[in-house]
N, C-alpha and C positions, 0 to 999 in steps of 0.2 A: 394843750395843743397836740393834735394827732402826728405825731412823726415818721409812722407806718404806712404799709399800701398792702393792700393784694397780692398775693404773685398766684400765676399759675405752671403747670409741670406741660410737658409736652403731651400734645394731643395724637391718637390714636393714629393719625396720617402722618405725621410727621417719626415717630419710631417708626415706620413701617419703612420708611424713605429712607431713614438713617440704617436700617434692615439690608433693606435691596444695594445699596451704594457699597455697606462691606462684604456683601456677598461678592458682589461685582471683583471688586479689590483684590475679594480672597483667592476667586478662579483665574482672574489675571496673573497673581501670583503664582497660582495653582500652574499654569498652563506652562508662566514663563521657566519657574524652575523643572518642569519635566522637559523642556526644551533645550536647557542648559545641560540638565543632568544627562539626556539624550545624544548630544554631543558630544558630552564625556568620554561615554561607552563608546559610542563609535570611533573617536580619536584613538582609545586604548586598543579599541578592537582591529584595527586598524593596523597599528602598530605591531601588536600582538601576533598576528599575522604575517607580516615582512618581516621580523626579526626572530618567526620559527622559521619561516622558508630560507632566509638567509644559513641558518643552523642547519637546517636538510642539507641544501645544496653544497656548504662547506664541507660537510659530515664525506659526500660524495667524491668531491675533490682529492680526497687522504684515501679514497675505500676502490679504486679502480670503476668510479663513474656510480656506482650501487649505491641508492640511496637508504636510508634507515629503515629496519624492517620494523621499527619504532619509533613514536618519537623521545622515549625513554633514550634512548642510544643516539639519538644527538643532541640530548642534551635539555632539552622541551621538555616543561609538567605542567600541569595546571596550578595558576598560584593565585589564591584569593578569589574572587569573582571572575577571574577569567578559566573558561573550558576550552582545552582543542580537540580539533578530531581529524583524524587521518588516515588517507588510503595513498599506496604506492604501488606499483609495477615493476621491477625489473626484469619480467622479460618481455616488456613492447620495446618496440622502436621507433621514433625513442621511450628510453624509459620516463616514467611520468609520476607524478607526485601530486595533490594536492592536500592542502590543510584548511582547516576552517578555525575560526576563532570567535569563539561567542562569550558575551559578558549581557547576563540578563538577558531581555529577549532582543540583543540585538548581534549579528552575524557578520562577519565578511572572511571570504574566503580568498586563496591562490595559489597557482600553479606553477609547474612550468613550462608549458604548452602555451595555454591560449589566454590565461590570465595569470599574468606577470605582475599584476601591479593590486592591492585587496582592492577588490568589489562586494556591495554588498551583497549577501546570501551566503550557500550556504556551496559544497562542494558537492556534486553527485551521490548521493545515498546516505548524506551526512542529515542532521538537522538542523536547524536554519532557524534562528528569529524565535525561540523559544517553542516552535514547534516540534516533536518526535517524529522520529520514522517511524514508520513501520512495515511489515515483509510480507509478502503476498507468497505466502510457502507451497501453491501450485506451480511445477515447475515447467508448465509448458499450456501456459493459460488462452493464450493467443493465438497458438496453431502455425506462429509465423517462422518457425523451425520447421519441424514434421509434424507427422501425425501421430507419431508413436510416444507414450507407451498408452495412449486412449485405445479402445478398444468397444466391441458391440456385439450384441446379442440381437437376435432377430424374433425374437417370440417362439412360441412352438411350428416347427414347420415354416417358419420365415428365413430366406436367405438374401443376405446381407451382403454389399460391400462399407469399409468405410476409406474415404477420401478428403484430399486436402484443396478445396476449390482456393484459390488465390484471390480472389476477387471477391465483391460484395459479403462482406464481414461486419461486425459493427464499427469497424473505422474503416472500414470500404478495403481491406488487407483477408489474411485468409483466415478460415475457419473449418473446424468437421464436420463433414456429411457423411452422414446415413442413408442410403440408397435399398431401398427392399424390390429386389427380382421376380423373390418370392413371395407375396404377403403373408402372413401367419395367422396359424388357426386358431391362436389363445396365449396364455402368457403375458410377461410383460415383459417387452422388447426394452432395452437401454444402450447407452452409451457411458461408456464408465472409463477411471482412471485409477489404476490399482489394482485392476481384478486378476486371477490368475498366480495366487502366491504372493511371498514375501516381497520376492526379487523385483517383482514390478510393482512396489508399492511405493512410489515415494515421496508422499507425499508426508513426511515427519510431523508428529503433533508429540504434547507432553501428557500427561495423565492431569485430572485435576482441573482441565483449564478452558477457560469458555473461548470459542473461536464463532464466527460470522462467515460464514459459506454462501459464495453466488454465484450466479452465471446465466446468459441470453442464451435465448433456446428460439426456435424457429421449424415451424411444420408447414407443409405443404398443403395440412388439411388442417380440420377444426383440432386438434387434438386436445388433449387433456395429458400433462405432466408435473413430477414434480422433481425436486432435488434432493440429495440425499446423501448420508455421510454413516460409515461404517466402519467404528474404529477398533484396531486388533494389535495384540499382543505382542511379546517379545518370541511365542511360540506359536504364531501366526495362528491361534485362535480371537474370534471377536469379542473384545470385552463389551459389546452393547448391541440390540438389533439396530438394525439402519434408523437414524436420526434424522428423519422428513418434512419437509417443509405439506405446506397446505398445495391440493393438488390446484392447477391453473386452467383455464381453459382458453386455449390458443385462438389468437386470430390467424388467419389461412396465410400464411405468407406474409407475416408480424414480426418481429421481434421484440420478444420480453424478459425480463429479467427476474428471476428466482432466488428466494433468499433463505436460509434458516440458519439458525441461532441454536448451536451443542455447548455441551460440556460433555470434555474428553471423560469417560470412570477410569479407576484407577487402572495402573498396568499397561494404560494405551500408549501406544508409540510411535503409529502409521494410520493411515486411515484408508479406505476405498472413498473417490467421488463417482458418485451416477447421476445421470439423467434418467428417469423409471417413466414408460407411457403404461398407467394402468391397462389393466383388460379394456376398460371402457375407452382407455387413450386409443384405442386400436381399432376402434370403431371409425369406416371411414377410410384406413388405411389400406391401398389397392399397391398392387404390379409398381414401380417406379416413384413412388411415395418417398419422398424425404426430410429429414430431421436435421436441424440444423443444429451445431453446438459452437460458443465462441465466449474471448472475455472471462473465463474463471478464475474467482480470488477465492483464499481463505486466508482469513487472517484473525491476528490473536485479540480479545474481545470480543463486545456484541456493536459495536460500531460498525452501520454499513458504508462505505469507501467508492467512490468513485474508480472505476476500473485501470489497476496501473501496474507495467512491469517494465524489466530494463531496459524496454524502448520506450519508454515514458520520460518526457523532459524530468530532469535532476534523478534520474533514478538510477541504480546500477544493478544487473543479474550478481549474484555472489560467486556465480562459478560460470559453467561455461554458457554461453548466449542462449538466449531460448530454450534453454536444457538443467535452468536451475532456479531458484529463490530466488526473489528481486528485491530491492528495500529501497528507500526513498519515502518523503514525508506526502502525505494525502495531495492527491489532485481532486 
């Protein structure tokens, strides 16, 4: 008598099913623990946050109102996966503080101004959310100061003024113009920042190190320009000839944006920025002809950036307003 049978293993559709259902399971899982662990961070970070600002402001109380010119000196460090970061004031009024508190990529920050209680992000020129700053080390990119220390050249036989129109810029704010009285008989006319010596150079760079140079430019006629960066010495000699971008050819009353990509060689320290219209950029250019310049970054890397300085949301100038470095994380 047979007391046996058959069996069969599972078929080809059905592992496959059994496939898909733990996948399923596993990104459920997947999802719900980064949710949790998510919340973690934020809780801590959070925390982390009111019980350094409570430590500032204490710190303040005992010190005649002055709050830490660190936050080593109230008592704040960084411990395990949580980082802070901090900027303060004592001489605005009022004086002002905020802290940020980041664990992994997630942030929140407080003041004691305008946010008293953590929010997420990050504080003015801090980084935020695992993103980095970075500094736009033209210190007067925007034109929304003055127009100094840019400066121009009118070509051979060309006279120039340059000026600060207020109005219609690339964020409809102000910008430099170049205005020719005279047109010029040859040469290449520019607009530059740094020229003229040490003393007007300030635009600081380090030897070694690759930076991403830009900036909108705007002509009255078809012109032809490019950008440019010439970096020099401790003895205000050029460790490099000027470093050029590819020349452009301008729409009449356009705005476009210019880019090149250097490495500093060694011994640099400062650089010149120019706007250069070749000979041939000059072609076209009459009596009352103008050149527009606005928007200048450089910054450290070959990463090109969205145009941003201390009047950029989350950003802050390092020094005084429209007159120095700004740092803040990419817009």
């Amino acid at each position: 008598m047979k007391v046996g049978k058959n069996s069969q293993g599972f078929t080809i559709v059905e592992l496959l099913i059994v496939i898909v259902v733990i996948a399923i399971l596993a990104a459920i899982t997947i999802v719900a623990y980064n949710g949790v662990s998510n919340r973690a961070k934020a809780s801590a970070a959070q925390s982390a946050a009111s019980q350094a600002s409570k430590k500032i402001a204490a710190y303040a109380v005992t010190n005649s109102d002055q709050y830490p010119a660190d936050l080593a000196t109230a008592g704040v460090s960084n411990s395990g996966d949580t980082v802070f970061q901090y900027s303060v004031n004592n001489t605005s009024s009022p004086r002002t503080f905020c802290v940020t508190a980041t664990i992994g990529n997630i942030s929140y920050y407080i003041n004691n101004t305008t946010v008293t209680t953590p929010a997420t992000g990050g504080c003015a020129g801090h980084s935020s959310g695992g993103v980095a700053t970075i500094t736009n080390l033209v210190t007067n990119g925007s034109f929304e100061g003055a127009i100094s220390p840019w400066a121009t050249s009118g070509g051979t036989g060309g006279v120039t003024v340059i000026s600060r129109p207020l109005t219609g810029g690339m964020d409809n704010g102000a910008f430099a113009r170049v205005t020719w009285s005279t047109a010029p008989s040859g040469g290449t006319p520019y607009i530059t920042l740094g020229s003229g010596g040490a003393v007007n150079r300030p635009v600081v760079i380090s030897e070694n190190t690759t930076y991403r140079l830009s900036g909108w430019v705007r002509a009255s006629w078809a012109a032809k320009v490019y950008i440019g960066a010439t970096p020099y010495d401790v003895t205000d000699n050029s460790t490099a000839a000027s470093i050029s971008s590819p020349v452009a050819d301008l729409v009449a009353g356009t705005w476009t944006r210019l880019d090149v990509t250097f490495t500093a060689p060694a011994n640099s320290i400062t650089t010149v920025v120019r706007f250069y219209l070749p000979s041939a950029g000059s072609a076209g250019l009459v009596n009352n002809s103008t050149f527009d310049t606005d928007q200048v970054m450089l910054t450290q890397g070959s990463a090109l950036y969205n145009y941003a300085d201390g009047n950029s949301t989350n950003w802050v100038w390092d020094g005084a307003p429209n007159n120095s470095t700004s740092t803040g994380v990419p817009i």
